[in-house]
N, C-alpha and C positions, 0 to 999 in steps of 0.2 A: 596196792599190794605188791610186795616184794615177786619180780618170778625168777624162779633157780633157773640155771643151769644144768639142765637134764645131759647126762654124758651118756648112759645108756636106758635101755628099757627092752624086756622082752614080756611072755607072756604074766611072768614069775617075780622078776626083780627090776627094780628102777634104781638109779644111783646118781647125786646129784656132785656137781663142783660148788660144794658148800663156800660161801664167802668168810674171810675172816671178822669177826666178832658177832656171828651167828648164834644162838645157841640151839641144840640139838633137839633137844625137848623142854617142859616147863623143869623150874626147877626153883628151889626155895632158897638157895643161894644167892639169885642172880634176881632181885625181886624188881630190877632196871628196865628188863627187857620184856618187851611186848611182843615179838615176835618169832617164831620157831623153827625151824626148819622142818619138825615132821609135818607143825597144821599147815604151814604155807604150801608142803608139795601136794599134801593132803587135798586142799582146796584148790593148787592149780590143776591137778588131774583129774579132780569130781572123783575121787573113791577114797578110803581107807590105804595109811601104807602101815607098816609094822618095821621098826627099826633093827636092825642087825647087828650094827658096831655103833660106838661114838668116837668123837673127835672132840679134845675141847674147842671152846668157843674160840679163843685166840688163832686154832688150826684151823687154814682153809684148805679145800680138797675134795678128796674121794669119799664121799660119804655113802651108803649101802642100804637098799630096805628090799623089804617085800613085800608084794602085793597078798599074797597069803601067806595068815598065820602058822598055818602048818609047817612052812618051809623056815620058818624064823631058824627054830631048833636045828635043824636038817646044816642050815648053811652057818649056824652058828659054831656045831660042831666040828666044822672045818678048820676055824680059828682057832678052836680049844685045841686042837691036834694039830698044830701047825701046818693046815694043807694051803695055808693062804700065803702068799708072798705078799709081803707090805715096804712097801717103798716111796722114804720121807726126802725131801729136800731140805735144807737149811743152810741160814748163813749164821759165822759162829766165829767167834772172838778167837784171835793168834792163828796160828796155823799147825795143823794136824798133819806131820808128817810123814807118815804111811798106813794102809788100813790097818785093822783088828777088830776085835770084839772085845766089847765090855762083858763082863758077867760081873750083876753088882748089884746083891739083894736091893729093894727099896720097904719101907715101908708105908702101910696107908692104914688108918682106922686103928694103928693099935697091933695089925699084925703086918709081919716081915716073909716078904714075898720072893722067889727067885725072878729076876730078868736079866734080859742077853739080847745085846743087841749090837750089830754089825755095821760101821762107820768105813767111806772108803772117801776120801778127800779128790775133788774132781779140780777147784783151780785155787789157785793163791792169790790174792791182792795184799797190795799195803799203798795205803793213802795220806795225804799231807795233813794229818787232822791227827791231833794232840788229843787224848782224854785224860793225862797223868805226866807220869816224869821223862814217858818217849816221845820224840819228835812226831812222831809217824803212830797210826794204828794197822796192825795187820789182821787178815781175816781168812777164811777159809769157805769156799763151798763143798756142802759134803752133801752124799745119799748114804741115807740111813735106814736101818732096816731091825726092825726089835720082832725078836723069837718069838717074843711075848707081849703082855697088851696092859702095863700096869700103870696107876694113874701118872700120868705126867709122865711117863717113863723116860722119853726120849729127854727131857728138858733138864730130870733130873740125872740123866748119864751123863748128857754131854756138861752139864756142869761140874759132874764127879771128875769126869776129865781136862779141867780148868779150859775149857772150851765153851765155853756157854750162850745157848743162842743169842741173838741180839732182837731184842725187843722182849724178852720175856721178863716177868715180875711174875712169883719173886726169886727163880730161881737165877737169875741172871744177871748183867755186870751190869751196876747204876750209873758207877761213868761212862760206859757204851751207849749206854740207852739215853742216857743224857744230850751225846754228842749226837746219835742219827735222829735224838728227835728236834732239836734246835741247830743243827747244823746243818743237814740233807734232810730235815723235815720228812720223816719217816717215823713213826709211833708204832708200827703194824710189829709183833711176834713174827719175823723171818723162819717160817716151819709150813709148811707144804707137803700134804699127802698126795704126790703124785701117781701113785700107780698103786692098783691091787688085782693081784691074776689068781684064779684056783680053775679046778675042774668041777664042776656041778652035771651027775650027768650024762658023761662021757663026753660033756660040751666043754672047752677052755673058752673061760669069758677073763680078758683083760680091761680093765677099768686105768684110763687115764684122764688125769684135769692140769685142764691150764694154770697157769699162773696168776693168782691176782696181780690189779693194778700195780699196789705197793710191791707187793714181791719183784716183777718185772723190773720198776723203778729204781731199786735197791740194786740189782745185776748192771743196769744199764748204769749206774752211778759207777760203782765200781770198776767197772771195766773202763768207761772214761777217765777215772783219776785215778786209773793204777799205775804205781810204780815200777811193777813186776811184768816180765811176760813170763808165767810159768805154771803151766798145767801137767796134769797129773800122767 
């Protein structure tokens, strides 16, 4: 059996550093996967957990439960209200030259949703690796931060902003994805839940996860065959 990575646990809530291509719970889309993230913490901690947020499968990170159902709604309601600060890592095609916010309906299911989400560019690389008619590819690491919680949100903003993560399908660049996975042998969706902070309480609980493997590998490539020295 799989065992998570427990980042916190109190009397109330446990929260794991979800691995990338996890899934969250079953699901009839994904009819591939045998394993889950709620049954596996489920069974590593011998009780019942009740989930709070999801992550897609390709996103690894701060994942969120509760040990009682009661407080599902209680902490859920924190997100509905934006009391929760959420903050994504990514790496992402050209370079994003100074922060903003996106505000940029999306749609899911048929109906059209508001989302907003906040982009602040932390370093630049450009490397010797061709995917087109430029010598070179450039990239950008960004933290990313959405107001809001809608499907694929973030994958679908920064693609709106011809920025689009690297490794995503389908909303992202095929010759990107082509290059980091036959050239730096990197397949992994570069998107990282690192951090989520609220108050529950009068208590402030900060939730942070590490890095996957590949996420690491990806920076440490980078940084070795960067062209640039230039941070934000």
């Amino acid at each position: 059996m799989k065992i998570l990575e427990i980042i916190y646990e109190d009397d109330v809530l446990i929260a794991i550093n979800k691995p990338h291509g996890l899934l969250v719970h079953r699901s009839p889309i994904a009819k591939d996967a045998d394993e889950f993230a709620l049954q596996l913490l489920r069974d590593q901690i011998g009780q019942r957990v009740h989930l709070i947020h999801r992550l897609d499968r390709k996103t690894s990170g701060v994942l969120l439960f509760s040990k009682k159902r009661e407080m599902v709604k209680v902490v859920q309601a924190l997100f509905n209200n934006k009391q929760v600060r959420k903050t994504y890592h990514a790496i992402v095609r050209g370079h994003i030259m100074k922060p903003g916010t996106l505000i940029y309906a999306l749609e899911h299911e048929g109906k059209i949703q508001e989302a907003t989400t906040d982009y602040v560019p932390k370093s630049y690389y450009e490397i010797n690796y061709s995917s087109g008619r430029y010598p070179s590819s450039r990239y950008t690491f960004v933290h990313l931060s959405p107001h809001t919680g809608r499907f694929h949100q973030l994958r679908k903003h920064m693609a709106h902003l011809r920025h689009p993560i690297i490794g995503d399908r389908p909303h992202g660049c095929n010759k990107q994805n082509r290059l980091w996975k036959h050239e730096l042998d990197i397949d992994t969706m570069l998107l990282h839940a690192a951090a989520l902070s609220f108050t529950l309480n009068d208590k402030v609980i900060e939730l942070k996860a590490d890095y996957s493997p590949q996420f690491k590998k990806a920076l440490r490539l980078l940084q070795k065959l960067n062209l640039l020295d230039r941070r934000v």
